[in-house]
PDBQT receptor file of N, H, CA, C and O in Angstrom, charges set to zero:
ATOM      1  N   UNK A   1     100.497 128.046 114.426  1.00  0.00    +0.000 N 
ATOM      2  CA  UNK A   1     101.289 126.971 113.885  1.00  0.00    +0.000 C 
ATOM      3  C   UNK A   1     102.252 126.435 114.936  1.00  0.00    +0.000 C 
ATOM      4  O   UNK A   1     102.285 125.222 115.140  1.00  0.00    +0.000 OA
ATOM      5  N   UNK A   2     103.025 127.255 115.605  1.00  0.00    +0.000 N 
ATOM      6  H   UNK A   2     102.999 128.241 115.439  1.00  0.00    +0.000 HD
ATOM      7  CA  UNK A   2     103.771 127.015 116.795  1.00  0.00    +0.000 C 
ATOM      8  C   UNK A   2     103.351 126.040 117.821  1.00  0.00    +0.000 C 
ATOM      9  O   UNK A   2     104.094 125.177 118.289  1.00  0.00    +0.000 OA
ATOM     10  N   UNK A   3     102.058 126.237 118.159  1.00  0.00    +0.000 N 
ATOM     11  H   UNK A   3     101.454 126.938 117.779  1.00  0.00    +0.000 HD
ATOM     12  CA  UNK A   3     101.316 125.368 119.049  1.00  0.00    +0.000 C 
ATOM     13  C   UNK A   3     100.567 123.933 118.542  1.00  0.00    +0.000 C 
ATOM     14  O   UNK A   3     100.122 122.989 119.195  1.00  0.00    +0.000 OA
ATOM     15  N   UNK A   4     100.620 124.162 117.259  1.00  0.00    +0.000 N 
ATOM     16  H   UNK A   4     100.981 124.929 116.728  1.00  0.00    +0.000 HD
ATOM     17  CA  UNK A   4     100.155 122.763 116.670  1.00  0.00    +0.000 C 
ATOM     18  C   UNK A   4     101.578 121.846 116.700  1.00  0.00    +0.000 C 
ATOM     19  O   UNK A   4     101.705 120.680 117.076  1.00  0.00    +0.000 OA
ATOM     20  N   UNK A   5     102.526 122.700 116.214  1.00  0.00    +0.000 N 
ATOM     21  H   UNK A   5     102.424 123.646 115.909  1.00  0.00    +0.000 HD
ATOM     22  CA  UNK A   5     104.375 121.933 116.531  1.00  0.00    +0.000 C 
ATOM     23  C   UNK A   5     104.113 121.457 117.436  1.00  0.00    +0.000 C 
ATOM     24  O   UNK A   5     103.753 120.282 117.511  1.00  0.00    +0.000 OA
ATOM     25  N   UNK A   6     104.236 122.341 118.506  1.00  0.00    +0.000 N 
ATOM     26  H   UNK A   6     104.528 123.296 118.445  1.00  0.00    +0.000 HD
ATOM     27  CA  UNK A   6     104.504 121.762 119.641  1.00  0.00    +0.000 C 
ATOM     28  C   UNK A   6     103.718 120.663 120.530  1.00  0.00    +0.000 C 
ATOM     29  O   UNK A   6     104.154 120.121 121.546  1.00  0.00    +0.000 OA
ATOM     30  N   UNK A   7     102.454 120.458 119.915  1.00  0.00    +0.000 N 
ATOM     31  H   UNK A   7     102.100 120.899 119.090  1.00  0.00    +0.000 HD
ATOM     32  CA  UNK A   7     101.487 119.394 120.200  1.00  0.00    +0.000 C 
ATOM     33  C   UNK A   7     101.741 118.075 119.504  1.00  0.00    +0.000 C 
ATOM     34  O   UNK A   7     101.693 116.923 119.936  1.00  0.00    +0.000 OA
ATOM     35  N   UNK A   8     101.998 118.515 118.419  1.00  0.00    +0.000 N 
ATOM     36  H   UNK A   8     102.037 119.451 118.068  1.00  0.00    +0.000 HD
ATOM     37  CA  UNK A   8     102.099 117.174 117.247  1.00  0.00    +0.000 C 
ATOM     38  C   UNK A   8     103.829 116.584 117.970  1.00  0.00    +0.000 C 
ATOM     39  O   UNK A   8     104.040 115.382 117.810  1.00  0.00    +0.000 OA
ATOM     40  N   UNK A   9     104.495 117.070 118.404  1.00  0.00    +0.000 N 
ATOM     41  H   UNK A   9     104.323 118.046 118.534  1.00  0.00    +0.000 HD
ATOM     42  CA  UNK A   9     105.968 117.102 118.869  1.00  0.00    +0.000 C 
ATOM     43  C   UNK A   9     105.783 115.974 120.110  1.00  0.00    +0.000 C 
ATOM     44  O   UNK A   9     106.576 115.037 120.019  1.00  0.00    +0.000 OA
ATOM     45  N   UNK A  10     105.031 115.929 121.041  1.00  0.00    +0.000 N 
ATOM     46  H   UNK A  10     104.386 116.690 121.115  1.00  0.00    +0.000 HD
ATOM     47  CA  UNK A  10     104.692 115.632 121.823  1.00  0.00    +0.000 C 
ATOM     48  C   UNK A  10     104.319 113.982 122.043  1.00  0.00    +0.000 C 
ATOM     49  O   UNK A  10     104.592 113.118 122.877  1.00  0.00    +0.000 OA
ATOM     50  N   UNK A  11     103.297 114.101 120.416  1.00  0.00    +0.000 N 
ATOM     51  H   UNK A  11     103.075 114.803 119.739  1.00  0.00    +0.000 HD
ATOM     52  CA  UNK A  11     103.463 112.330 120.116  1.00  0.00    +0.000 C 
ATOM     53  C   UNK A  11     104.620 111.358 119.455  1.00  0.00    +0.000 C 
ATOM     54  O   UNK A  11     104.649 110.170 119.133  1.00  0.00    +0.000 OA
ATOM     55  N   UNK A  12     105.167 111.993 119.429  1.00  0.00    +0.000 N 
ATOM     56  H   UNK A  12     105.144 112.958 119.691  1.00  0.00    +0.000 HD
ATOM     57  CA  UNK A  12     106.509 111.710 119.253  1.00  0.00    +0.000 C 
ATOM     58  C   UNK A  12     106.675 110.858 117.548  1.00  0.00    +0.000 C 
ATOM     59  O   UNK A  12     107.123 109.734 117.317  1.00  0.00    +0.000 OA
ATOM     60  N   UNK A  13     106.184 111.788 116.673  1.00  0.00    +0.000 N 
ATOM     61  H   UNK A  13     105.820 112.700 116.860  1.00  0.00    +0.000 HD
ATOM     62  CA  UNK A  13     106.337 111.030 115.348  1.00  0.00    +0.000 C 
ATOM     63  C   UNK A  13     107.302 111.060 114.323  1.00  0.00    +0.000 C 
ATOM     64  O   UNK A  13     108.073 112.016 114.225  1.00  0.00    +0.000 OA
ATOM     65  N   UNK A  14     107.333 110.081 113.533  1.00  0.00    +0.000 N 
ATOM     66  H   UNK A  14     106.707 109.305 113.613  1.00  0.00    +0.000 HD
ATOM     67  CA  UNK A  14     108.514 110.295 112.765  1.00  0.00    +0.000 C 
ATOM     68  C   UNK A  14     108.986 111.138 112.144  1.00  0.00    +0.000 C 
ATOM     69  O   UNK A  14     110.175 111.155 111.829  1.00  0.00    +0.000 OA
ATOM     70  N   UNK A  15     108.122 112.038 111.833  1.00  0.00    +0.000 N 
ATOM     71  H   UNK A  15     107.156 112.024 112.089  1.00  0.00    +0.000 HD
ATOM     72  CA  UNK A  15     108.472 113.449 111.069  1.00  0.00    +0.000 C 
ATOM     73  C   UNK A  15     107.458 114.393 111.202  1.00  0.00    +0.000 C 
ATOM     74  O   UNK A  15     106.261 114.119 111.118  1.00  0.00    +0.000 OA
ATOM     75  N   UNK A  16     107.939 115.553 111.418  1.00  0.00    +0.000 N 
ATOM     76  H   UNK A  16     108.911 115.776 111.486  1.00  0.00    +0.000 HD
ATOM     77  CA  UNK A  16     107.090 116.339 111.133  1.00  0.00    +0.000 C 
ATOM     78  C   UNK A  16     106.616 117.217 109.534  1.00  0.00    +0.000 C 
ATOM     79  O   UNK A  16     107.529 117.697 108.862  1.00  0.00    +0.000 OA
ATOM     80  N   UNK A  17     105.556 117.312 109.187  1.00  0.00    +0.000 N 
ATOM     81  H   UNK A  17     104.815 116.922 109.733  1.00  0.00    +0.000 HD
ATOM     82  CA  UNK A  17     105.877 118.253 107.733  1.00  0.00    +0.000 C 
ATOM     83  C   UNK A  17     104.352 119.426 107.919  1.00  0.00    +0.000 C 
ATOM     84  O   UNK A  17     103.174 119.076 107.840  1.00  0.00    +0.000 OA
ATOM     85  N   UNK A  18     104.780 120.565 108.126  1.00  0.00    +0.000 N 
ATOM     86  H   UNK A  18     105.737 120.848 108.190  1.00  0.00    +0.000 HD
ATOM     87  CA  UNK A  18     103.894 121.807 107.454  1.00  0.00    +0.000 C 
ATOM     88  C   UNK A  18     103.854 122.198 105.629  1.00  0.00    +0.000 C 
ATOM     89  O   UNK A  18     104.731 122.594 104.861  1.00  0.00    +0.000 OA
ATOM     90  N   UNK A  19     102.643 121.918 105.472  1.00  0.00    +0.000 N 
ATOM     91  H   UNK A  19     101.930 121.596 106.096  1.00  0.00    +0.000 HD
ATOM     92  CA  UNK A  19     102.430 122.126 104.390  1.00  0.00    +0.000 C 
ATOM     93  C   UNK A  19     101.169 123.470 104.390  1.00  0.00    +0.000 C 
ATOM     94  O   UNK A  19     100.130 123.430 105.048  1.00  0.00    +0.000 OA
ATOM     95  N   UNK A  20     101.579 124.557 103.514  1.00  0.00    +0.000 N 
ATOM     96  H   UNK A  20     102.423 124.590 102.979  1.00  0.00    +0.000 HD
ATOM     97  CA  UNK A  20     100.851 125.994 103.656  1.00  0.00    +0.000 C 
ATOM     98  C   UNK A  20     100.906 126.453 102.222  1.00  0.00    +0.000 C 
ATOM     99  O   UNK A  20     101.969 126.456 101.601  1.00  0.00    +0.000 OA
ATOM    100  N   UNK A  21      99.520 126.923 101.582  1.00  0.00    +0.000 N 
ATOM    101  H   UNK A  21      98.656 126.920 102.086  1.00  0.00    +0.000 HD
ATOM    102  CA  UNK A  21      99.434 127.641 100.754  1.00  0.00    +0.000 C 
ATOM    103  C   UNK A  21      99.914 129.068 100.719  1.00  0.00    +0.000 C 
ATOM    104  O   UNK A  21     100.006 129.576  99.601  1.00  0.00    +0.000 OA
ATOM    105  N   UNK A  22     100.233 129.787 101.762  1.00  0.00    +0.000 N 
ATOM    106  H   UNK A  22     100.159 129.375 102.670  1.00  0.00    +0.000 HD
ATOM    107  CA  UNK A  22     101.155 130.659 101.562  1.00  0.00    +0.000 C 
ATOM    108  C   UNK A  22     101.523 131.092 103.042  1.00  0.00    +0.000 C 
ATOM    109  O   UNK A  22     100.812 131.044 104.046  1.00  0.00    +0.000 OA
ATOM    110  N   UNK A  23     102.941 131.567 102.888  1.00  0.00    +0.000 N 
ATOM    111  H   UNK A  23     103.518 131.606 102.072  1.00  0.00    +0.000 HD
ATOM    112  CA  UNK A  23     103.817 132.200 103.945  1.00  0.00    +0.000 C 
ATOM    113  C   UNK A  23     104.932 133.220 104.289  1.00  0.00    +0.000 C 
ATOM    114  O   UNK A  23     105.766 133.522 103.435  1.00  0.00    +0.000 OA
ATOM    115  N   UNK A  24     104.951 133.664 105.326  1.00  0.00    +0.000 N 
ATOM    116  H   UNK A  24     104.274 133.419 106.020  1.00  0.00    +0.000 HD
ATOM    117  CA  UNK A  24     106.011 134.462 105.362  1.00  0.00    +0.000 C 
ATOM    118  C   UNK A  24     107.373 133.699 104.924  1.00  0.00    +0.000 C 
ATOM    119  O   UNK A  24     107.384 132.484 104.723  1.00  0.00    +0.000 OA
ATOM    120  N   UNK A  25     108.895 134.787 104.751  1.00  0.00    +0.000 N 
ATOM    121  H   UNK A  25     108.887 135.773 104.915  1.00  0.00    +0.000 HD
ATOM    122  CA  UNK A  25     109.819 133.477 104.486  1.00  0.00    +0.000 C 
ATOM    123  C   UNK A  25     110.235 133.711 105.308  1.00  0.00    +0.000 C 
ATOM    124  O   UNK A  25     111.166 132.926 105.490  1.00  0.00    +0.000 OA
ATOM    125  N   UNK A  26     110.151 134.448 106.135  1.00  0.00    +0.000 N 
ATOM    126  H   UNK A  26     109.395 135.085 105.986  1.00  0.00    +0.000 HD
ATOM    127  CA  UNK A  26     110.501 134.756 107.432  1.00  0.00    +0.000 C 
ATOM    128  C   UNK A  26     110.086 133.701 108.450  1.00  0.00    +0.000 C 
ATOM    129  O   UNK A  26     110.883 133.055 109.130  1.00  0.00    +0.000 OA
ATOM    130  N   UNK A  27     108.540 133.572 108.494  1.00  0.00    +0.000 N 
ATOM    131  H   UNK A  27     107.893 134.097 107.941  1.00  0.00    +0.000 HD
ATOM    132  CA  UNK A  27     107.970 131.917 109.319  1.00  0.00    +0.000 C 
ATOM    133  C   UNK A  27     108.392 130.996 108.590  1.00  0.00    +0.000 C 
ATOM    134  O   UNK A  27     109.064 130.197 109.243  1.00  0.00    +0.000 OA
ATOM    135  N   UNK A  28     108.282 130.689 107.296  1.00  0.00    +0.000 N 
ATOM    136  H   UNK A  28     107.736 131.338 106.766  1.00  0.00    +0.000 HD
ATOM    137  CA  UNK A  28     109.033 129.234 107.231  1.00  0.00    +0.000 C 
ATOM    138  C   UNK A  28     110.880 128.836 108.014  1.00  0.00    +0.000 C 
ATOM    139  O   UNK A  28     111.295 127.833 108.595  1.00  0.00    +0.000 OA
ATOM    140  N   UNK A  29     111.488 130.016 107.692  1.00  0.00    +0.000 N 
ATOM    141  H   UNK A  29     111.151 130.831 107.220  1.00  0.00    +0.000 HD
ATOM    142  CA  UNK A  29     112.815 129.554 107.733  1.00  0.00    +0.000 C 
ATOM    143  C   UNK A  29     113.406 129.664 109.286  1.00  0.00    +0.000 C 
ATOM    144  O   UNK A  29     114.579 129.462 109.600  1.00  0.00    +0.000 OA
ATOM    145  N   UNK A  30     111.938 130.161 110.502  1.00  0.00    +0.000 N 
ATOM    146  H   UNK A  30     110.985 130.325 110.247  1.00  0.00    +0.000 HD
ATOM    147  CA  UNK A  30     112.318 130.027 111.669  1.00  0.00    +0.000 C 
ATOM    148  C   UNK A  30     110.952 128.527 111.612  1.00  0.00    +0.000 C 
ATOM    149  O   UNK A  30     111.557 127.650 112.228  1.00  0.00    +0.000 OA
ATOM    150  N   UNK A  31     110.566 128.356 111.499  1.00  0.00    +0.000 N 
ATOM    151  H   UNK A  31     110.074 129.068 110.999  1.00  0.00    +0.000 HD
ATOM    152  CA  UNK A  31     109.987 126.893 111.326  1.00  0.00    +0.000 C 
ATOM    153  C   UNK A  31     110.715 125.566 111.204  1.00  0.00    +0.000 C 
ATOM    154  O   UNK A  31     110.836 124.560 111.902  1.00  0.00    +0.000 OA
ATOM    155  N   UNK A  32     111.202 126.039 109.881  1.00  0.00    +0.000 N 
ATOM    156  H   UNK A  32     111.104 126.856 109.314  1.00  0.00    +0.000 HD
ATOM    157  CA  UNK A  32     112.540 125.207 109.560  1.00  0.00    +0.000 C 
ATOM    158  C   UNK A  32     113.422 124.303 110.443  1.00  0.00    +0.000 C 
ATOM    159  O   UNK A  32     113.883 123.233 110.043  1.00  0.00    +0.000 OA
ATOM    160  N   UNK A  33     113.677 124.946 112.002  1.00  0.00    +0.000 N 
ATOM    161  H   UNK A  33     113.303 125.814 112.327  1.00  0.00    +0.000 HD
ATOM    162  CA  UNK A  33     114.459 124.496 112.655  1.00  0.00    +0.000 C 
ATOM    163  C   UNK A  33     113.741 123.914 114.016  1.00  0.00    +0.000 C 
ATOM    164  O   UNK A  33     114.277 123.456 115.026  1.00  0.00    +0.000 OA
ATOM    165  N   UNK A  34     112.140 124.113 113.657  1.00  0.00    +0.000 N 
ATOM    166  H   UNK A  34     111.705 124.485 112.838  1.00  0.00    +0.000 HD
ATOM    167  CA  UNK A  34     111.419 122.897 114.214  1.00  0.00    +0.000 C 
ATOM    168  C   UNK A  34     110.458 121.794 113.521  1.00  0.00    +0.000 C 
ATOM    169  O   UNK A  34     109.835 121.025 114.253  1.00  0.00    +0.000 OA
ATOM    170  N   UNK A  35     110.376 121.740 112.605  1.00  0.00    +0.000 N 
ATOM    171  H   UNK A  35     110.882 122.365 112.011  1.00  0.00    +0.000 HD
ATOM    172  CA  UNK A  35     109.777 120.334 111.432  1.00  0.00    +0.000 C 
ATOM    173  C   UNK A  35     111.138 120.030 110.847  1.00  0.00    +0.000 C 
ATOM    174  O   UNK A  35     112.225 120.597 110.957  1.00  0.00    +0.000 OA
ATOM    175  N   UNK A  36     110.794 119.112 110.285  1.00  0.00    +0.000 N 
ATOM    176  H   UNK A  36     109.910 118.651 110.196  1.00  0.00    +0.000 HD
ATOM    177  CA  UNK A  36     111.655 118.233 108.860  1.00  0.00    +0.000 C 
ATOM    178  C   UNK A  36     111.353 118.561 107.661  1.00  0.00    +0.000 C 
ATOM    179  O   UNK A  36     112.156 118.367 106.749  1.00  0.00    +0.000 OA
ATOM    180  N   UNK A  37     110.015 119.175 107.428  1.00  0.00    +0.000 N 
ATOM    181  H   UNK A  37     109.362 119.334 108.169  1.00  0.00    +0.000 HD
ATOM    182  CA  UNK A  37     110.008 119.757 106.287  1.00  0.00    +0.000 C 
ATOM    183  C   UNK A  37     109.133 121.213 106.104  1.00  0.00    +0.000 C 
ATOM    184  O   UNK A  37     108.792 121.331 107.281  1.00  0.00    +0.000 OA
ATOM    185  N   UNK A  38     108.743 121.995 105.653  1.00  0.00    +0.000 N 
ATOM    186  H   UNK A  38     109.020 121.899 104.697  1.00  0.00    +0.000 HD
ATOM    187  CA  UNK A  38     107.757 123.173 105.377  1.00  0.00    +0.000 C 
ATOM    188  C   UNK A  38     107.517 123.178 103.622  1.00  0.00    +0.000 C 
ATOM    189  O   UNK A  38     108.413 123.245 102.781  1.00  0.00    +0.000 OA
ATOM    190  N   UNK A  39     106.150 123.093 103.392  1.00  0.00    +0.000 N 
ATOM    191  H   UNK A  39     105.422 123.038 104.076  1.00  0.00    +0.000 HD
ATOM    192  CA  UNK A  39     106.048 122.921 101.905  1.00  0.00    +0.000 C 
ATOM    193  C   UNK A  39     104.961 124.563 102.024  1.00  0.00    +0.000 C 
ATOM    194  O   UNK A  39     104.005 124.759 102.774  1.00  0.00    +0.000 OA
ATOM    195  N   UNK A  40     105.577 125.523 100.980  1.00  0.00    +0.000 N 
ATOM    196  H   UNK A  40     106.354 125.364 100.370  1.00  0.00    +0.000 HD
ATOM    197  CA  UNK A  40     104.830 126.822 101.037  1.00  0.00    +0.000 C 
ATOM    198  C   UNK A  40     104.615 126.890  99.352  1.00  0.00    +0.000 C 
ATOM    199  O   UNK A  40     105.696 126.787  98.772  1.00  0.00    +0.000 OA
ATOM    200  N   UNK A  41     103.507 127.036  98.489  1.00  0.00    +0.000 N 
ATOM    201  H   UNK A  41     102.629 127.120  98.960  1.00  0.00    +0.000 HD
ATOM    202  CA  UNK A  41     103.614 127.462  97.678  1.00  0.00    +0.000 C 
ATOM    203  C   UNK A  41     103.778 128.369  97.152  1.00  0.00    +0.000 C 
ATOM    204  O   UNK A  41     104.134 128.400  95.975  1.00  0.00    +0.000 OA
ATOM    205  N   UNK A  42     103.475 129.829  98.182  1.00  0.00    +0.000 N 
ATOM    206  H   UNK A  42     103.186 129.804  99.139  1.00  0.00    +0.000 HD
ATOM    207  CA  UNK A  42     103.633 130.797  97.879  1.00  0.00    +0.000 C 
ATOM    208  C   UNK A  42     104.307 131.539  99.264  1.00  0.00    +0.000 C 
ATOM    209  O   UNK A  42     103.923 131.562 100.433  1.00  0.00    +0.000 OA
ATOM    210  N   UNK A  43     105.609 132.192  98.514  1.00  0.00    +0.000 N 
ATOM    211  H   UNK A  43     105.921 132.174  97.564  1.00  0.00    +0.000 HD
ATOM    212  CA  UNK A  43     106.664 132.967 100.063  1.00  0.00    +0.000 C 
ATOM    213  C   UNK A  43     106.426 134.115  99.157  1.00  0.00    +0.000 C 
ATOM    214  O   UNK A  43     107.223 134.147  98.220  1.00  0.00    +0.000 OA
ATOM    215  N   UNK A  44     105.573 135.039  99.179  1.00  0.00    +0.000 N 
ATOM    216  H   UNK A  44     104.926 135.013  99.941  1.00  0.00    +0.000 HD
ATOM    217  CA  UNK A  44     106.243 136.940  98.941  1.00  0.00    +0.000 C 
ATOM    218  C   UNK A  44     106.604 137.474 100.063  1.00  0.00    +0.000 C 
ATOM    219  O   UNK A  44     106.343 137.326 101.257  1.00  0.00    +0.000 OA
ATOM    220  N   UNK A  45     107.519 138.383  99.166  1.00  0.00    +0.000 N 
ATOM    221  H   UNK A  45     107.731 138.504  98.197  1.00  0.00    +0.000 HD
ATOM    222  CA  UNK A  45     108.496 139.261 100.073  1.00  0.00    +0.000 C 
ATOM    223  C   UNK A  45     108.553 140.739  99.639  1.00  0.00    +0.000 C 
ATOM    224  O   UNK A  45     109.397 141.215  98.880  1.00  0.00    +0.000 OA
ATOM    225  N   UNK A  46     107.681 141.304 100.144  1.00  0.00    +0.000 N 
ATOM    226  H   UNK A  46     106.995 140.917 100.760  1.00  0.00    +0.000 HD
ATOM    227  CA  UNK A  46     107.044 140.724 101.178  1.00  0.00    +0.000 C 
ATOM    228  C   UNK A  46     105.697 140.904 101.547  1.00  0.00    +0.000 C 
ATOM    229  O   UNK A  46     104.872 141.645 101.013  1.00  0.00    +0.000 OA
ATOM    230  N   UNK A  47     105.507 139.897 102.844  1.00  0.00    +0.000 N 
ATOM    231  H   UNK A  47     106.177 139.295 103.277  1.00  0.00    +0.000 HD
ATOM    232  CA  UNK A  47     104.382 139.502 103.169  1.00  0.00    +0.000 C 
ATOM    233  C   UNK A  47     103.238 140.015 103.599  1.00  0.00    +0.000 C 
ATOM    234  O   UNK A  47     103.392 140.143 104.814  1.00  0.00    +0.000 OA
ATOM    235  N   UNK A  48     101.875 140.489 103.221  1.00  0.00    +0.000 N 
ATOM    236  H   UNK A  48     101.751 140.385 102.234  1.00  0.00    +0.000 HD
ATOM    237  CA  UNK A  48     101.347 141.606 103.745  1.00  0.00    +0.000 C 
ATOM    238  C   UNK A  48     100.394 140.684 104.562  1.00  0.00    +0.000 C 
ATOM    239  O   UNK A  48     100.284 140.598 105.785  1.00  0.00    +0.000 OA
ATOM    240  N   UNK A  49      99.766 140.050 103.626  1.00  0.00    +0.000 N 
ATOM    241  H   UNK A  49      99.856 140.120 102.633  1.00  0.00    +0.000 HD
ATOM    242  CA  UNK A  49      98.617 139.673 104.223  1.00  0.00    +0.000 C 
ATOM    243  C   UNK A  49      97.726 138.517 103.244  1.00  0.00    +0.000 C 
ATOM    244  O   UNK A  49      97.933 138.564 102.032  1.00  0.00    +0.000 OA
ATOM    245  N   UNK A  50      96.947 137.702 103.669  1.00  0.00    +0.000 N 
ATOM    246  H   UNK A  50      96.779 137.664 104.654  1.00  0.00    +0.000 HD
ATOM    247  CA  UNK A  50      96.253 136.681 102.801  1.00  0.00    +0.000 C 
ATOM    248  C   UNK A  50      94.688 137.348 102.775  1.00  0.00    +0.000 C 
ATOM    249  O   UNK A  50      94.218 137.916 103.760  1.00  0.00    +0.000 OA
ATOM    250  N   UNK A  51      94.009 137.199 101.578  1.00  0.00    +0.000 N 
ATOM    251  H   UNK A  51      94.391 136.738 100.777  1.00  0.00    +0.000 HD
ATOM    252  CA  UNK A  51      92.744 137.250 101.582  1.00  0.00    +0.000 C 
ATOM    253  C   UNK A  51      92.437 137.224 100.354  1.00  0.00    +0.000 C 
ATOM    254  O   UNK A  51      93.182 136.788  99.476  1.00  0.00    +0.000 OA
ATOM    255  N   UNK A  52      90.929 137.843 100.112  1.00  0.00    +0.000 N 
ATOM    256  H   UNK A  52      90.323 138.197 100.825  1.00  0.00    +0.000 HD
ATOM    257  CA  UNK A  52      90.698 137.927  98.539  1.00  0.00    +0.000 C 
ATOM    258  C   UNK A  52      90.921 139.215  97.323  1.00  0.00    +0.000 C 
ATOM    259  O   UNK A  52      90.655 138.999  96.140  1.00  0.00    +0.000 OA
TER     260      UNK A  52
């Protein structure tokens, strides 16, 4: 995700927004202070792991 920031950052657009079906709240809220927005539907805490 870091490296997509920092690519998408680059074209210089009006906003940035991550949108994720689920996340640490730990990565969103250091995210936070590089997008304009983070949309997570799901933050557990805590975070183990995604799958089925």
């Amino acid at each position: 995700m870091w490296a997509a920031v920092v690519a998408v950052r680059k074209q210089q657009p009006t906003q940035i927004v991550i949108a994720v079906p689920a996340a640490a709240p730990e990565t969103c809220y250091e995210l936070k202070v590089e997008v304009d927005k983070i949309v997570s539907v799901s933050t557990p805490s805590p975070f183990q792991s995604v799958g089925l």
